[in-house]
Residue frames as qw, qx, qy, qz and C-alpha x, y, z in Angstrom:
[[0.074, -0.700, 0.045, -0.708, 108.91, 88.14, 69.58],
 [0.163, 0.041, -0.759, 0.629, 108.84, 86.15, 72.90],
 [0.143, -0.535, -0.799, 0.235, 106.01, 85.58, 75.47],
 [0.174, 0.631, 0.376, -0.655, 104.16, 89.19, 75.43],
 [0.089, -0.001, 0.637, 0.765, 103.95, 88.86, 71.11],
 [0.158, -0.549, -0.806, -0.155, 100.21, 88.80, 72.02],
 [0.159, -0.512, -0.269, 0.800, 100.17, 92.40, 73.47],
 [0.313, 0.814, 0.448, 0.197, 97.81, 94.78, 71.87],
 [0.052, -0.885, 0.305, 0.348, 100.31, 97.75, 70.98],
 [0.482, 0.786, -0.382, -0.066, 102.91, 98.70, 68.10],
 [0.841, -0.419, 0.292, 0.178, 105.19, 95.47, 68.96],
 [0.452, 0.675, -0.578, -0.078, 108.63, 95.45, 67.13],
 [0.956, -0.045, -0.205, 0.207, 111.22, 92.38, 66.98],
 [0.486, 0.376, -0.323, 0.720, 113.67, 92.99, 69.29],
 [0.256, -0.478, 0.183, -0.820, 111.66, 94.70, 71.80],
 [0.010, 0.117, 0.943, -0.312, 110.65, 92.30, 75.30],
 [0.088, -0.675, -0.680, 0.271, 107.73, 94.09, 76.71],
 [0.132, 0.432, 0.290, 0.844, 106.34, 97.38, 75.08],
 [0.238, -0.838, -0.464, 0.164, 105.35, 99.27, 78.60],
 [0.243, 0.717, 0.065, 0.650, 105.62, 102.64, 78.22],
 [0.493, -0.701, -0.378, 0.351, 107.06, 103.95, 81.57],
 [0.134, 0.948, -0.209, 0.201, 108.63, 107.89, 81.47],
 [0.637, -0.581, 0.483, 0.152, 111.78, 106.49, 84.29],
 [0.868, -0.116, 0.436, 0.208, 112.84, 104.52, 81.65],
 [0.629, 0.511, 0.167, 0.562, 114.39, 107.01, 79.42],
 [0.382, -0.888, 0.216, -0.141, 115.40, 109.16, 82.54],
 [0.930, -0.336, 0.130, 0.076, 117.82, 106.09, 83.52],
 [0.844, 0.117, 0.162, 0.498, 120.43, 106.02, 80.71],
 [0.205, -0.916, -0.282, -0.201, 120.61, 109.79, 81.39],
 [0.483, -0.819, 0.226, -0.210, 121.52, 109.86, 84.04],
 [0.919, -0.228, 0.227, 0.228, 124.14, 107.17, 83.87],
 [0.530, 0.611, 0.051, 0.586, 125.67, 109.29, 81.28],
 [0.141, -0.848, 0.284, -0.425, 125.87, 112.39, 82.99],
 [0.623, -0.703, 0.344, -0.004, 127.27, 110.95, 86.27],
 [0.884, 0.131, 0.293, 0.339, 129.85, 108.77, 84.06],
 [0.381, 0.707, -0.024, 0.595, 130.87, 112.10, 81.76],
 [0.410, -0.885, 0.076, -0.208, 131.16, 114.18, 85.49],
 [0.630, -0.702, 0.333, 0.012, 133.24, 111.74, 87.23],
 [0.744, -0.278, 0.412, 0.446, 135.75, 110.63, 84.85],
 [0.197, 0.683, -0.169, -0.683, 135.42, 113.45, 81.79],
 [0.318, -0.021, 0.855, 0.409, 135.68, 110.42, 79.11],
 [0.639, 0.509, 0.008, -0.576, 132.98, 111.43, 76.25],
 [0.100, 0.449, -0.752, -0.471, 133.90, 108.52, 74.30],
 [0.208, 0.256, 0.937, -0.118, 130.99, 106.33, 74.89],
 [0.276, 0.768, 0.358, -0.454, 128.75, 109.72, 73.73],
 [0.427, -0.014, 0.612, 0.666, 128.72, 108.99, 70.37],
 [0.337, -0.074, -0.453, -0.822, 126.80, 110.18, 67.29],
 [0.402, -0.292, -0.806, -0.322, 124.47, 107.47, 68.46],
 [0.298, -0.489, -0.628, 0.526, 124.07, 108.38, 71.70],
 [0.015, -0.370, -0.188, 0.910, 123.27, 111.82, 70.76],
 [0.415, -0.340, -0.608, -0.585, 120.26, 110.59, 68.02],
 [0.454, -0.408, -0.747, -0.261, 119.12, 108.87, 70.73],
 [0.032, -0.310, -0.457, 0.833, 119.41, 111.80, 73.46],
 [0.020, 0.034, -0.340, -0.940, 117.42, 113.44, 70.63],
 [0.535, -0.209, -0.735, -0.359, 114.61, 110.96, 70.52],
 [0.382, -0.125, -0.621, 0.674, 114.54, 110.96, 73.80],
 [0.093, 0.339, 0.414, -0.840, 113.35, 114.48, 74.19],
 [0.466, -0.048, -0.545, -0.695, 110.64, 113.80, 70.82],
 [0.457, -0.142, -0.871, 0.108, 109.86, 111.11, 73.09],
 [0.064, -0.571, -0.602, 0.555, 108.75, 112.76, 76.35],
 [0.111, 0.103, -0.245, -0.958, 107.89, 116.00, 73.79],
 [0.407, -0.157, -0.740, -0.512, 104.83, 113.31, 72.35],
 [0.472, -0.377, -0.797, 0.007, 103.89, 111.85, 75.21],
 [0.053, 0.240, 0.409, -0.879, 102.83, 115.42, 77.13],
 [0.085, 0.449, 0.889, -0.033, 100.00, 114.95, 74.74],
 [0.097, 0.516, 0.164, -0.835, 99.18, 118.48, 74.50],
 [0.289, 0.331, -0.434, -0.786, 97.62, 118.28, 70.83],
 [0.872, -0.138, -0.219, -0.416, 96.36, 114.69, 70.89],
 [0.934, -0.290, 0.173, -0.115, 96.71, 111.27, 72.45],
 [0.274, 0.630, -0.705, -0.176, 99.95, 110.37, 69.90],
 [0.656, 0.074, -0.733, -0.164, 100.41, 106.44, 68.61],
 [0.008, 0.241, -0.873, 0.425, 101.31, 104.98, 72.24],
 [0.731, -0.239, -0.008, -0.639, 98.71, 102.42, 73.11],
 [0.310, 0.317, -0.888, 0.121, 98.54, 99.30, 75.18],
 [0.739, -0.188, 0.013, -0.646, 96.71, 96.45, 75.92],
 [0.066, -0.218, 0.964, -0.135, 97.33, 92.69, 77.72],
 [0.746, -0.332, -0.333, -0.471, 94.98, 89.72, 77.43],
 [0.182, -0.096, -0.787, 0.581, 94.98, 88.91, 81.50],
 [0.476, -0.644, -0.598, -0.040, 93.00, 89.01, 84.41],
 [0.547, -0.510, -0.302, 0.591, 95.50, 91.24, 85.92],
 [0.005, 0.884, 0.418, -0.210, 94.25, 94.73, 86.56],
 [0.184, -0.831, 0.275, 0.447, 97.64, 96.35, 86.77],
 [0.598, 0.059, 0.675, 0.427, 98.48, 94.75, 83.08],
 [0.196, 0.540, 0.605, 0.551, 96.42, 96.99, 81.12],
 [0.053, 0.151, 0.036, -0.986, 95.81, 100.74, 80.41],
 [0.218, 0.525, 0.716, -0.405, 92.08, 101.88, 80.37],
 [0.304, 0.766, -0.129, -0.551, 90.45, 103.99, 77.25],
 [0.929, 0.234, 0.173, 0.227, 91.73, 100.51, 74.71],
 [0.833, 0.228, -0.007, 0.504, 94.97, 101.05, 75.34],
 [0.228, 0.730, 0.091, 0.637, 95.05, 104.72, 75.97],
 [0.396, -0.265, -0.642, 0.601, 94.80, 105.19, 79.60],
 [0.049, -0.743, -0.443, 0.499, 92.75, 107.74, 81.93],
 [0.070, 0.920, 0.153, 0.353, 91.95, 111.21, 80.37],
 [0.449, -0.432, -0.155, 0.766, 94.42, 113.98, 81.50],
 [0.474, 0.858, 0.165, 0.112, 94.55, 117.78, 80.70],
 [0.672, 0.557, -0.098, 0.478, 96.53, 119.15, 78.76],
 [0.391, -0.910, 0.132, 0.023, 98.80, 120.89, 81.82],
 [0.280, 0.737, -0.596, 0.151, 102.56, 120.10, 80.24],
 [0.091, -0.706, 0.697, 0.083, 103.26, 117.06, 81.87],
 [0.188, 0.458, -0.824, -0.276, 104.33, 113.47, 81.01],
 [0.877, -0.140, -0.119, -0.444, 101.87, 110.77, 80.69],
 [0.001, -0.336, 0.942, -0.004, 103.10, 107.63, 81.77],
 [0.703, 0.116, -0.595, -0.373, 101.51, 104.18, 81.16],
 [0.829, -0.101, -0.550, -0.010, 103.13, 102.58, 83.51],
 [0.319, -0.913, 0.249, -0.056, 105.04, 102.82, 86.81],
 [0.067, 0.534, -0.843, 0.028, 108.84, 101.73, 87.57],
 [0.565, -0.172, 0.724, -0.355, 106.81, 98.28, 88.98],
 [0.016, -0.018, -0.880, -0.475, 105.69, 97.61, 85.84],
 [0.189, 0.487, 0.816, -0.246, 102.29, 98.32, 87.42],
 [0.131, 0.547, 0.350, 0.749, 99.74, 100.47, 85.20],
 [0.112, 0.023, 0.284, -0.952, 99.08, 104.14, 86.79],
 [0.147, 0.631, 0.723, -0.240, 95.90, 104.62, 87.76],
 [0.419, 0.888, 0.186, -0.038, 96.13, 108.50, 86.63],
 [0.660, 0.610, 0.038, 0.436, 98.49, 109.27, 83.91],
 [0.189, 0.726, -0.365, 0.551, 100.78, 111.67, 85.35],
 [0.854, -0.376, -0.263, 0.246, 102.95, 109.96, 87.77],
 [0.190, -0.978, 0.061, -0.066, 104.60, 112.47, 90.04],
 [0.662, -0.626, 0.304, 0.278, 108.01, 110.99, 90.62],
 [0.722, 0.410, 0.526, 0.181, 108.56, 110.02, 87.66],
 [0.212, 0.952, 0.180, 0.125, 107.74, 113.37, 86.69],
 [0.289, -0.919, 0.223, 0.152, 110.17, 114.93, 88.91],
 [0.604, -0.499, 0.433, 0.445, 112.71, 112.97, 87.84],
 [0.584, 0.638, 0.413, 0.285, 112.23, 113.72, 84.13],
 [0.180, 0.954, 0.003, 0.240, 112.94, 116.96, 84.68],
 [0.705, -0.610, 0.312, 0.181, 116.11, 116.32, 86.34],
 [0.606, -0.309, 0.580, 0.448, 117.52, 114.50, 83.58],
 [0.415, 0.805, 0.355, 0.233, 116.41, 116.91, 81.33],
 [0.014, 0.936, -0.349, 0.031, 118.91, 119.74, 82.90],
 [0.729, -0.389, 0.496, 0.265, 121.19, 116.78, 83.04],
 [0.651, 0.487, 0.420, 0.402, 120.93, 116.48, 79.04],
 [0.328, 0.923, -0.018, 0.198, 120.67, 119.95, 78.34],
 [0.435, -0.708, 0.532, 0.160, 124.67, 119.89, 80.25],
 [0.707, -0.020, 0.630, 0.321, 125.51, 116.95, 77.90],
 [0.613, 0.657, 0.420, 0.123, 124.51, 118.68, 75.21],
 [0.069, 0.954, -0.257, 0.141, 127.06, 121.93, 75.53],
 [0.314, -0.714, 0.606, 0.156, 129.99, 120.31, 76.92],
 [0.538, -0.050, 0.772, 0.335, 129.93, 116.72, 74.48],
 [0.520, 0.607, 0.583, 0.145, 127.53, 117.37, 71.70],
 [0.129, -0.363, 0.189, 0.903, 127.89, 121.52, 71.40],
 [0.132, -0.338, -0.881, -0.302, 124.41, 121.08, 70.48],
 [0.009, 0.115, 0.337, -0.934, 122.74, 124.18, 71.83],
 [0.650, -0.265, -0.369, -0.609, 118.99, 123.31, 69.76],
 [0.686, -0.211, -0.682, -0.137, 119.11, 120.08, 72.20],
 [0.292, -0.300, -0.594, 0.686, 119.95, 121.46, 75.55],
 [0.274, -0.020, 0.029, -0.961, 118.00, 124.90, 74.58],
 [0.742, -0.291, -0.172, -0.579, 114.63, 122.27, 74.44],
 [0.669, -0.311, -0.672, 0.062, 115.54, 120.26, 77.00],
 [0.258, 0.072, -0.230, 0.936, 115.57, 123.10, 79.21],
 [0.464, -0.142, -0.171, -0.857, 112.29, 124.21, 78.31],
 [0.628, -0.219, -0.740, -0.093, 110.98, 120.66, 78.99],
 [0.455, -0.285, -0.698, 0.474, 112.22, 120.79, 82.44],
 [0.111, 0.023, 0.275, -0.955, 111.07, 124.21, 82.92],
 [0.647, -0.277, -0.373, -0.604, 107.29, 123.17, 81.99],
 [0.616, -0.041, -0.758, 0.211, 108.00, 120.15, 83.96],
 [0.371, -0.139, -0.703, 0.591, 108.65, 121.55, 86.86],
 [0.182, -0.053, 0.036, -0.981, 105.98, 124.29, 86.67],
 [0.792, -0.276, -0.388, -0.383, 102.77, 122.05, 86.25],
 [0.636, -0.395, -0.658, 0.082, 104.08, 120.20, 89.33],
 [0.087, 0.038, 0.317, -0.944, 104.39, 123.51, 91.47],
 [0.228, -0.093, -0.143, -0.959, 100.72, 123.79, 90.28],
 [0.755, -0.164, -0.161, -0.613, 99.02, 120.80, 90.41],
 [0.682, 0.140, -0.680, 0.229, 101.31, 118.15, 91.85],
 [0.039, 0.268, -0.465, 0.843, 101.18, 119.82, 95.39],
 [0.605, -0.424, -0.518, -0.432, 97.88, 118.58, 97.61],
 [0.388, -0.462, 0.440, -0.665, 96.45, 119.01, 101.40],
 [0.568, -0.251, -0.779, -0.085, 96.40, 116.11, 103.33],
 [0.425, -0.725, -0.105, -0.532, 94.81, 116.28, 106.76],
 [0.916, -0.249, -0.005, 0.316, 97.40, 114.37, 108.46],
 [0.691, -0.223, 0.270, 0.633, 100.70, 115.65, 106.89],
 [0.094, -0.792, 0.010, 0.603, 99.69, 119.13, 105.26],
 [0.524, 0.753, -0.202, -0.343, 100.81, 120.04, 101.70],
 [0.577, -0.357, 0.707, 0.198, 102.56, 117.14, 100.07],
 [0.351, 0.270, -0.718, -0.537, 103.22, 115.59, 96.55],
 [0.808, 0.114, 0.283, -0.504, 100.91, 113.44, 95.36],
 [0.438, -0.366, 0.652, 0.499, 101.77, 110.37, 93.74],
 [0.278, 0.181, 0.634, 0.699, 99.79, 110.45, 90.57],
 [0.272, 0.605, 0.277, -0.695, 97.39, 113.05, 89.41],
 [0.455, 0.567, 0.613, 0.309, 95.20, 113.20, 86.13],
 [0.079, -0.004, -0.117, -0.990, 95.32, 117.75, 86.20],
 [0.294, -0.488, -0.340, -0.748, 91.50, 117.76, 86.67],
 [0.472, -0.617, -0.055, -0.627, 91.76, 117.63, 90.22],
 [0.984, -0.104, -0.111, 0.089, 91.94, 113.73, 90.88],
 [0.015, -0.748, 0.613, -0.254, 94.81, 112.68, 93.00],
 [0.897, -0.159, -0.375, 0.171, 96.25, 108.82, 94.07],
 [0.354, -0.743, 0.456, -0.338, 97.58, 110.00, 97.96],
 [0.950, -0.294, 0.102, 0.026, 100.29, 106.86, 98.43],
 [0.278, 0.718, -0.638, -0.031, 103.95, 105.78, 97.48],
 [0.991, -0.017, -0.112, 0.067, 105.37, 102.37, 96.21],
 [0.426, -0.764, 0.329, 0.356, 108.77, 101.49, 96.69],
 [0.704, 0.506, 0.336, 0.369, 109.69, 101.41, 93.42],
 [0.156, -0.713, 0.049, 0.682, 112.00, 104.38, 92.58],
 [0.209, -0.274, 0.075, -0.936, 111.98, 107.15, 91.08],
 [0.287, -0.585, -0.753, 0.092, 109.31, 106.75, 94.33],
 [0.071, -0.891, -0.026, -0.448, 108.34, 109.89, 96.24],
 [0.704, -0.684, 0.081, 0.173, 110.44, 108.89, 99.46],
 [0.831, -0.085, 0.211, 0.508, 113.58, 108.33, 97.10],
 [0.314, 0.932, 0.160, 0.082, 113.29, 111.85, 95.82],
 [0.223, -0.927, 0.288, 0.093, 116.75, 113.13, 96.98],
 [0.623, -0.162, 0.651, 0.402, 118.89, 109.90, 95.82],
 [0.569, 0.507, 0.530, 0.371, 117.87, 111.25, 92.03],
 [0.310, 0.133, 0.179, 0.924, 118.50, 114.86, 92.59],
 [0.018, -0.674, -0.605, -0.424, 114.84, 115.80, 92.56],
 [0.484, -0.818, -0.173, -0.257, 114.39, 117.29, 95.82],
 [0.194, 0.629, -0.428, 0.619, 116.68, 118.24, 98.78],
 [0.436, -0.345, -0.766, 0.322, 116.41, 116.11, 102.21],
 [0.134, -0.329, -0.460, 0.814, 115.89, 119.25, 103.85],
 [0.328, -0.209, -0.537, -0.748, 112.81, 120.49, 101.54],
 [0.255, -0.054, 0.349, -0.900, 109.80, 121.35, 103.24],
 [0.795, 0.120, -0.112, -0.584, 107.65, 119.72, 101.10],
 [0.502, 0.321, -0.803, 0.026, 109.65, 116.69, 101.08],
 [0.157, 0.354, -0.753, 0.532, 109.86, 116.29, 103.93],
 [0.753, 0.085, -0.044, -0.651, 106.02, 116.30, 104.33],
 [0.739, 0.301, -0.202, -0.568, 106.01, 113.72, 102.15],
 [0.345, 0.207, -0.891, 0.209, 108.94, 111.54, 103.44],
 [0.152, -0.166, 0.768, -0.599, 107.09, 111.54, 106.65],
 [0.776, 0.219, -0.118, -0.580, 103.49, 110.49, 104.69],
 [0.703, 0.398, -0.573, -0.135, 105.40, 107.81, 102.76],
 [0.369, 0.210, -0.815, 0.394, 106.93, 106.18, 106.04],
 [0.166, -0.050, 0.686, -0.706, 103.52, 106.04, 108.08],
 [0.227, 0.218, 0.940, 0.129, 100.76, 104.17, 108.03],
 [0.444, 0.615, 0.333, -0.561, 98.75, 106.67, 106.18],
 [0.241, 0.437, -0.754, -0.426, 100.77, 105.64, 103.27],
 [0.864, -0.028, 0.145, -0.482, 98.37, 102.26, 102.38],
 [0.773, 0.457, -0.423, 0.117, 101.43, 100.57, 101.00],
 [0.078, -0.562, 0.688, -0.452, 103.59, 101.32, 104.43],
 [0.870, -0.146, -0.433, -0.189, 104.00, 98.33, 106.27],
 [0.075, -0.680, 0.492, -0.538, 105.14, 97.38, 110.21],
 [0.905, -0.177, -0.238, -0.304, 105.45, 94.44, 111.62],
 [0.843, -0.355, 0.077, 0.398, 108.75, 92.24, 112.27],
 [0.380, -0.038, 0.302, 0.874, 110.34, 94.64, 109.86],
 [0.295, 0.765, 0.435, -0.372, 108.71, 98.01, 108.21],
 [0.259, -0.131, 0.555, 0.780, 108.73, 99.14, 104.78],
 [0.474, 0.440, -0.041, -0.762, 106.85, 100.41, 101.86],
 [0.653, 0.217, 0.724, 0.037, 105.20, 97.43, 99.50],
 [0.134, 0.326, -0.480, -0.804, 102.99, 97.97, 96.27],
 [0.726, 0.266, -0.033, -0.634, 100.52, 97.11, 94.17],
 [0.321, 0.593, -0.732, -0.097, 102.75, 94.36, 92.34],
 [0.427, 0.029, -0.891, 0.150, 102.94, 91.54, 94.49],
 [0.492, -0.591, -0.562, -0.306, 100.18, 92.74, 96.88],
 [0.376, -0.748, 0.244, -0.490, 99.54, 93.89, 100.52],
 [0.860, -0.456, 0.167, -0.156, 101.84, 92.53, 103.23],
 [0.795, 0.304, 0.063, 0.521, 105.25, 92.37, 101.27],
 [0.084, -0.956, 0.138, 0.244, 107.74, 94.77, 101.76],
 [0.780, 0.533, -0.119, 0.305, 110.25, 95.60, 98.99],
 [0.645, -0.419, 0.006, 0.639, 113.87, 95.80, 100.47],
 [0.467, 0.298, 0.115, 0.825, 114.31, 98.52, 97.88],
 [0.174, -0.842, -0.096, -0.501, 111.98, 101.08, 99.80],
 [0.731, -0.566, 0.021, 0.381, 114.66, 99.88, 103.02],
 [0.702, 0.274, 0.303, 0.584, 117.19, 101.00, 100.87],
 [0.090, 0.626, 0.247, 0.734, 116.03, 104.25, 99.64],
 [0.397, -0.897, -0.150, -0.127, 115.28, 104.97, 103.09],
 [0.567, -0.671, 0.127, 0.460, 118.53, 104.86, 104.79],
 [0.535, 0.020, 0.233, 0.812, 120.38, 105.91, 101.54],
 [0.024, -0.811, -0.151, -0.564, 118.05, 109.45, 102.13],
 [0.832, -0.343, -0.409, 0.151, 119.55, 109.39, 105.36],
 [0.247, 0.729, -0.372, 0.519, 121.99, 111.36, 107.26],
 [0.681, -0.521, 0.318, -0.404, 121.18, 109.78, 110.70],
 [0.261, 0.481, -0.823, 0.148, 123.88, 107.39, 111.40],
 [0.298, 0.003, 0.882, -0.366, 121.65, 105.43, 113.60],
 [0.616, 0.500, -0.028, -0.608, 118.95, 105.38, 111.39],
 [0.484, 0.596, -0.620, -0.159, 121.41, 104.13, 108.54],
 [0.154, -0.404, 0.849, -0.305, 122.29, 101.55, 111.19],
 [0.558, 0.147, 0.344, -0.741, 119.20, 100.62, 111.80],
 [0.739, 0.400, 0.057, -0.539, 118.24, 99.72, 108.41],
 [0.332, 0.453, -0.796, -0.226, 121.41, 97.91, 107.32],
 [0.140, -0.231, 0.931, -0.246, 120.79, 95.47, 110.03],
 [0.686, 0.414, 0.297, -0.519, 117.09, 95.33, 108.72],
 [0.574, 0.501, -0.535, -0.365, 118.45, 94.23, 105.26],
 [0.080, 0.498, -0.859, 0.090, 120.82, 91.70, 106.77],
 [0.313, -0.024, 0.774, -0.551, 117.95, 90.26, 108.91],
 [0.649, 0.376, 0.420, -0.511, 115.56, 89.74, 106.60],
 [0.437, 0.575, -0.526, -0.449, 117.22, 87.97, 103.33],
 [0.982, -0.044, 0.097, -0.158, 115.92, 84.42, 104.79],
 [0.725, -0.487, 0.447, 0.197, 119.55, 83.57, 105.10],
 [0.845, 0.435, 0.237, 0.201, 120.17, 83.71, 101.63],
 [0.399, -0.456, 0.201, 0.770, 123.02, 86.53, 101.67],
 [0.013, -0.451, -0.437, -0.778, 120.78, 88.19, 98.32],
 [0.139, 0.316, 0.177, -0.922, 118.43, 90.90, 98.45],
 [0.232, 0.265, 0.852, 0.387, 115.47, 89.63, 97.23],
 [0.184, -0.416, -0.321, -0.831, 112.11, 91.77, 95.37],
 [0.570, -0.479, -0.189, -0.640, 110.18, 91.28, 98.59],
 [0.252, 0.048, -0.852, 0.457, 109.58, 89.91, 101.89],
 [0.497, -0.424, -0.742, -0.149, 106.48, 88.95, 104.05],
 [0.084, -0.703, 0.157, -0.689, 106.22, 91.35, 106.48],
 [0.694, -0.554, 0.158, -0.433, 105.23, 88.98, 109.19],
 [0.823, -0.299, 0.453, 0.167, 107.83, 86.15, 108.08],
 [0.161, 0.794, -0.425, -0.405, 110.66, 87.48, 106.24],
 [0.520, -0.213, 0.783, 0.267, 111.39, 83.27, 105.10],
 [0.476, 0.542, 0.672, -0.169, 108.82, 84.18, 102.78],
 [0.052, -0.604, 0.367, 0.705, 110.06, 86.27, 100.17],
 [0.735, 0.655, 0.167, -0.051, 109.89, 86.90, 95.96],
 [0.275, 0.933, -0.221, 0.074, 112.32, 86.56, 93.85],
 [0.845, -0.430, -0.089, 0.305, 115.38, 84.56, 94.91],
 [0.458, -0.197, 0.214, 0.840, 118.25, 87.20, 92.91],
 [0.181, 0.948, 0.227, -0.127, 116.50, 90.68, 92.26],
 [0.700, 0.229, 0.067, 0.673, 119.32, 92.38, 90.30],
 [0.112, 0.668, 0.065, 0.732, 118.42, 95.80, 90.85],
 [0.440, -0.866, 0.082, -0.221, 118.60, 95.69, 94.61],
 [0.856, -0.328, 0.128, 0.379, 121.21, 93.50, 95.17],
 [0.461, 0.507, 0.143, 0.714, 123.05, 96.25, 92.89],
 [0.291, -0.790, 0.001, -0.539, 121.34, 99.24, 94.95],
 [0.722, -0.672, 0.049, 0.157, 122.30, 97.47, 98.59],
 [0.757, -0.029, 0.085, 0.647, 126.12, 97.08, 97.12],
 [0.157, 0.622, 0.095, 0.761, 125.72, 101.08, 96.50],
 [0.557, -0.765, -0.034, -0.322, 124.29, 101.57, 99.86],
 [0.953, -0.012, -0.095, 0.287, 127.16, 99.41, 100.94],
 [0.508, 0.378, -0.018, 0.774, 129.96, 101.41, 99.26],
 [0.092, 0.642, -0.056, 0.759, 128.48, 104.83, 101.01],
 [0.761, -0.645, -0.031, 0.056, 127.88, 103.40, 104.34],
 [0.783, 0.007, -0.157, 0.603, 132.04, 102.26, 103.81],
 [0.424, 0.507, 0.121, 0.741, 132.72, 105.95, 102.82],
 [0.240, -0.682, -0.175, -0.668, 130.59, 108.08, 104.84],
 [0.680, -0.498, 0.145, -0.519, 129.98, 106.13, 107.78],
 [0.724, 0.251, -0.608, -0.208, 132.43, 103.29, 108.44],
 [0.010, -0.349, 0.849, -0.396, 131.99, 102.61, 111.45],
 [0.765, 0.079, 0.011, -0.640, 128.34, 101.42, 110.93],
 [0.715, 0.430, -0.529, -0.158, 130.36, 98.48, 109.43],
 [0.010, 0.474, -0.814, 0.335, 132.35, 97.32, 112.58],
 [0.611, -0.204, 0.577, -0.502, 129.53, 95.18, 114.07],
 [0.698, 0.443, -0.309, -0.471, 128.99, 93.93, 110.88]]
């Protein structure tokens, strides 16, 4: 079963690591939908793909929890905090308020309380994304009529309880809440993050509340923001004093500010310790210092950031 066969939880063969994050069944989603949009091919959305859209929504359906806890549990023998859910295996209490527990975050790190707001948001995204797959490939009107409903809870509980006063930056998203009140007031740069809200659809750059919250997430009341020879947004993960190149990213690719956009490319460029990758981190005070020598998923994300700098903005590119 490979190095984590010692995990306390429902392990199967075949299966690496059994963290339970909500993003990760948001992802292939979305890759569908923007794949069916831009080239109309349904031929990859088979029968199978459309069990497992199905499962999917049984999937986030269980894990709102509204009736009980359902099977999911999980436990690591470490030392490390962010390895292991709290309640053997169960994680924090939440109430019942419709939305999606998660276990974990995109970092792999464990939430602190169970309803992780981005996460969230983007659930419900690629829930009206499904419930579109489901009428134009499947013709499957039970599976878009409840994913629909999903997204419509979805987004209601976080109108209601996702929404919090800071004294700095006014009414903003929070990034995880438990629904009895409790609120974690930060943002990693993992994405679905709250700064990256607009690169997933969630939110609109020009959103009020966003916007709040972009300006939280990018200042040092964010405990994760970081400013030094370079600024960025870190995480729990690899610790204080790291910045991840994906929260550079996700900033300039919410962007519209050609200098800005500038700004940050030349930040990437400048801080990959000469290695011409994009690696999971960097020292904040000495970018030679870095995790990670080939991070697929940014060095994928910069070559997107890349492509829409070419498109959008190519003269950003000349100096290059």
């Amino acid at each position: 079963m490979g190095v984590w066969a010692t995990d306390v939880t429902d392990m199967h063969t075949g299966v690496h690591e059994r963290k339970w994050e909500v993003d990760s069944l948001c992802y292939p989603i979305r890759l569908a939908y923007n794949y069916f949009s831009g080239t109309g091919d349904s031929e990859p959305l088979d029968e199978n793909w459309h069990k497992a859209a199905r499962r999917i929504v049984d999937t986030f359906r269980e894990q709102q929890r509204l009736k009980n806890d359902g099977p999911y549990h999980f436990q690591r023998l470490t030392r490390m905090f962010y390895d292991n859910s709290h309640n053997h295996g169960l994680g924090n209490p939440t109430r019942k308020i419709g939305l999606l527990y998660s276990a974990f975050r995109p970092s792999d790190d464990a939430c602190l309380f169970p309803f992780l707001i981005p996460s969230n948001l983007f659930a419900a995204v690629s829930l009206r994304q499904l419930q579109h797959l489901s009428i134009d490939v499947f013709r499957d009107e039970d599976l878009a009529g409840d994913a629909a409903r999903l997204a419509d809870q979805l987004d209601a509980a976080i109108a209601s309880y996702a929404i919090v006063n800071h004294p700095v930056h006014g009414e903003i998203y929070a990034f995880e809440i438990d629904g009895f009140g409790n609120s974690l007031i930060m943002d990693d740069a993992n994405a679905p993050s709250l700064h990256s809200l607009p690169y997933f659809g969630c939110r609109e750059l020009e959103d009020a509340t966003y916007q709040r919250t972009r300006a939280f997430a990018l200042s040092d009341d964010n405990p994760y923001f970081i400013r030094s020879v370079a600024e960025g947004i870190g995480g729990p993960h690899v610790g204080p004093g790291m910045i991840w190149l994906l929260s550079i990213i996700m900033r300039a690719l919410t962007s519209r500010d050609s200098n800005e956009i500038s700004h940050y490319l030349r930040m990437l460029l400048e801080t990959n310790a000469g290695t011409g990758f994009m690696h999971e981190s960097f020292d904040a005070s000495d970018p030679r210092k870095y995790t990670r020598p080939w991070f697929a998923w940014c060095n994928s994300l910069f070559g997107e950031f890349v492509v829409r700098v070419a498109n959008s903005h190519p003269d950003i590119l000349e100096w290059s």
